[in-house]
Structures are given as structure tokens and as C-alpha cells.
Backbone as a printed PyTorch tensor [residue, N CA C, xyz], in Angstrom:
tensor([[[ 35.7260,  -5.1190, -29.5160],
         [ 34.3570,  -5.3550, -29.0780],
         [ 33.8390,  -6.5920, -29.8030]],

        [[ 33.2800,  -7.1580, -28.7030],
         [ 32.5020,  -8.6430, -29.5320],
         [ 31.2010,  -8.6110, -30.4720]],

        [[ 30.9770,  -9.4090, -31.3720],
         [ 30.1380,  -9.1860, -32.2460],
         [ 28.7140,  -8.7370, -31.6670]],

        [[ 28.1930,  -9.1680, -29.8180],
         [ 27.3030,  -9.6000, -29.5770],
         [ 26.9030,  -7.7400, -28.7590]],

        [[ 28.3380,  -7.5940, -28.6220],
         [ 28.4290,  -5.8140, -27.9990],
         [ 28.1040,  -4.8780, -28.8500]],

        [[ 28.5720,  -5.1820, -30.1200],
         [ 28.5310,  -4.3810, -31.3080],
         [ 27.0660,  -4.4260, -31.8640]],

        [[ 26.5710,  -5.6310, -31.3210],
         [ 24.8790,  -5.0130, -31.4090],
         [ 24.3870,  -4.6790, -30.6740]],

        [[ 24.3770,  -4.3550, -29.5040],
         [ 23.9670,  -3.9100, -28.3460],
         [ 24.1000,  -2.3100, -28.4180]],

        [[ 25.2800,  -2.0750, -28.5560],
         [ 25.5590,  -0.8520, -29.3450],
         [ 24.9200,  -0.2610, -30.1190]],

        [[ 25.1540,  -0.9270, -31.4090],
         [ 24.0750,  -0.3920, -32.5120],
         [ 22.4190,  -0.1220, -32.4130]],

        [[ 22.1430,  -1.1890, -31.6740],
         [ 20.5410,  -0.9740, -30.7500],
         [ 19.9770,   0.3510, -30.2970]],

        [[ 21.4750,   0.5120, -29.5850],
         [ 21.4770,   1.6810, -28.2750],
         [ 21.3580,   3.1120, -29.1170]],

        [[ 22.0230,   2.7490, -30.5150],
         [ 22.0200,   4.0110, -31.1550],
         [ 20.9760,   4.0730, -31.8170]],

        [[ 20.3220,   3.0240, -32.6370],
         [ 19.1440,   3.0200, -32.8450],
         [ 18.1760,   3.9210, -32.2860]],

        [[ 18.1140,   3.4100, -30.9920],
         [ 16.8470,   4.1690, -30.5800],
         [ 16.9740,   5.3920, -30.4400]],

        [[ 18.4890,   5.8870, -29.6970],
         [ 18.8920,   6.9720, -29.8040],
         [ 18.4370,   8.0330, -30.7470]],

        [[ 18.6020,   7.5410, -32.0630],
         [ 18.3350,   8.5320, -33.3740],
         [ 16.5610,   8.3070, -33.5700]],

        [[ 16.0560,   6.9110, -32.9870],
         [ 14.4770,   7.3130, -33.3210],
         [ 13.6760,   8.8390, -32.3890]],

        [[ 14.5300,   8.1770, -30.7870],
         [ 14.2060,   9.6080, -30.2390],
         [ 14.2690,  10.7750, -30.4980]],

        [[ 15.7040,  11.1550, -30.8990],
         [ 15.7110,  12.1390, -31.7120],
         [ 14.9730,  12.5970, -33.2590]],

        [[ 14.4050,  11.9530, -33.6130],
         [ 13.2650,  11.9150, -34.9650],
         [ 11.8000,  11.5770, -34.3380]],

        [[ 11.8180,  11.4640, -33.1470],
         [ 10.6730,  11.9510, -32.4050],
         [ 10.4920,  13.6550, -32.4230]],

        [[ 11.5340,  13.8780, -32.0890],
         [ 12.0740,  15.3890, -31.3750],
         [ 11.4190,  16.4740, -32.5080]],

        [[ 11.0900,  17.5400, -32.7810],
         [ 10.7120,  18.6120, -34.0240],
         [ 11.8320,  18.7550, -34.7760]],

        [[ 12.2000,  17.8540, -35.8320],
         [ 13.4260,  18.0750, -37.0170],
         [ 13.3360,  18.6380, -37.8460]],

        [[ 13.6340,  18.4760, -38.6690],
         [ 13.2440,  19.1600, -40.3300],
         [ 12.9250,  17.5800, -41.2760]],

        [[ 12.0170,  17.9450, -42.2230],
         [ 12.3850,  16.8840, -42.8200],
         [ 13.6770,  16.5520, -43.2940]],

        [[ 14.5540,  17.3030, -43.6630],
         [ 15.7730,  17.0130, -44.3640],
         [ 16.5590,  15.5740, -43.0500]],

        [[ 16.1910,  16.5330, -42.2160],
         [ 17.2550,  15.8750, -40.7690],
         [ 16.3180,  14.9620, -40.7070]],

        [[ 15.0200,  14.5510, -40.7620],
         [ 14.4450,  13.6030, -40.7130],
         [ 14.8300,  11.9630, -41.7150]],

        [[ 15.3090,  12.3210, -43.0970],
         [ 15.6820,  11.6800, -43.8730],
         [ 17.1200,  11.4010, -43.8800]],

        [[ 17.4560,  12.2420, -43.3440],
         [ 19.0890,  11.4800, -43.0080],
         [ 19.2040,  10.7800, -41.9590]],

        [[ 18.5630,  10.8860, -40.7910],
         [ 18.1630,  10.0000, -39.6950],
         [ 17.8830,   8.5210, -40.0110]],

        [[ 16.4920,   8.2740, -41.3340],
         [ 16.2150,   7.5910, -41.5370],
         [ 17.0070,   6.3310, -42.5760]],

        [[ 18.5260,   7.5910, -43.2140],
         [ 19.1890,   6.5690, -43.8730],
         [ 20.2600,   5.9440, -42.6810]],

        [[ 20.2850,   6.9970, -41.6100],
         [ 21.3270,   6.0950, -40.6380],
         [ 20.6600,   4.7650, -39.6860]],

        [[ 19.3080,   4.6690, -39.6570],
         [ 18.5340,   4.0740, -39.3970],
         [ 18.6280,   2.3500, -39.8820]],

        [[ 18.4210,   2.8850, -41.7710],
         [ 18.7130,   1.7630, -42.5000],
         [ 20.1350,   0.5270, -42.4610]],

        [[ 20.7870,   1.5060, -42.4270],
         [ 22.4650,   1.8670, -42.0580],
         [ 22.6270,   0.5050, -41.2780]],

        [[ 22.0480,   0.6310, -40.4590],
         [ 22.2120,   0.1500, -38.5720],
         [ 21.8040,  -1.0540, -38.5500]],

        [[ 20.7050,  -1.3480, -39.1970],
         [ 19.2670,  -2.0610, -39.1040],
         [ 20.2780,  -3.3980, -40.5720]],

        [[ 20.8390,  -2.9670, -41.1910],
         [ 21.5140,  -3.9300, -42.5210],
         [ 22.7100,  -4.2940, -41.5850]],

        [[ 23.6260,  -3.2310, -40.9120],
         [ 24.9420,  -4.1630, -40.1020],
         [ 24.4910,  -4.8880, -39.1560]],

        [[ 23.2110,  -4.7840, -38.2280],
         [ 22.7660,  -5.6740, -37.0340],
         [ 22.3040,  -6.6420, -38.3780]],

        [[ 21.6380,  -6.8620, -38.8180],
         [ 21.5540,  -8.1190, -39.7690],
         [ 22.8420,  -9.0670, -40.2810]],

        [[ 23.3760,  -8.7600, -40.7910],
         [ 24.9050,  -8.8990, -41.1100],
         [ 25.7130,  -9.4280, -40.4640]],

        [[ 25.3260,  -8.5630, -39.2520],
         [ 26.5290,  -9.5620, -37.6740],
         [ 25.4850, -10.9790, -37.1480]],

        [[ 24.0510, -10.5170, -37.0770],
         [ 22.9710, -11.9360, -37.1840],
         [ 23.4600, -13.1510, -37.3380]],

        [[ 23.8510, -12.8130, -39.3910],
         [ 23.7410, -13.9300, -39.8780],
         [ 25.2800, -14.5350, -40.0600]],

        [[ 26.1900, -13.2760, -39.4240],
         [ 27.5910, -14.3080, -39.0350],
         [ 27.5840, -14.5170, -38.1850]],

        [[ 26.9100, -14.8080, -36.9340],
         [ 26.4300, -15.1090, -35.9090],
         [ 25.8240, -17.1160, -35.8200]],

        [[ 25.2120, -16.9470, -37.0010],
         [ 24.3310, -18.0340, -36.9190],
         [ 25.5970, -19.3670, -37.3400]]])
């Protein structure tokens, strides 16, 4: 997969997991959401700036 898919991807999951942390979680599941969140949000940066 190309760098440009692999964010498209990651996007897709993104929102994926915000919806689901829309949804009634627990906090616990809420905070692990939010580290896969971080997760996502540092490799789409990453591919960015080998991008540029």
C-alpha cells in the first residue's frame, strides 16, 4: 500500500473509533480509544512529513 493509501486508511479508522467513542463506552474504553487515536494522528504525521 502506498504511503498516500495508508493515510486514507488511517483516516478511515480514525473516525471509525471517534464514532465508536461517540457510542455509550466506559471510560476505561474511552481512554484506550483515545490512546489509539493519538497512535494514528503521530503515524499520519510521520507519513506527512516523509511525504514532503
Amino acid at each position: 500500500m502506498g504511503l498516500l493509501g495508508r493515510v486514507v486508511f488511517l483516516k478511515r479508522l480514525r473516525d471509525e473509533l471517534f464514532e465508536k467513542r461517540k457510542q455509550g463506552v466506559t471510560d476505561l474504553q474511552i481512554d484506550e480509544i483515545d490512546k489509539q487515536i493519538r497512535k494514528i494522528n503521530i503515524e499520519i504525521q510521520n507519513i506527512r512529513k516523509m511525504m514532503e
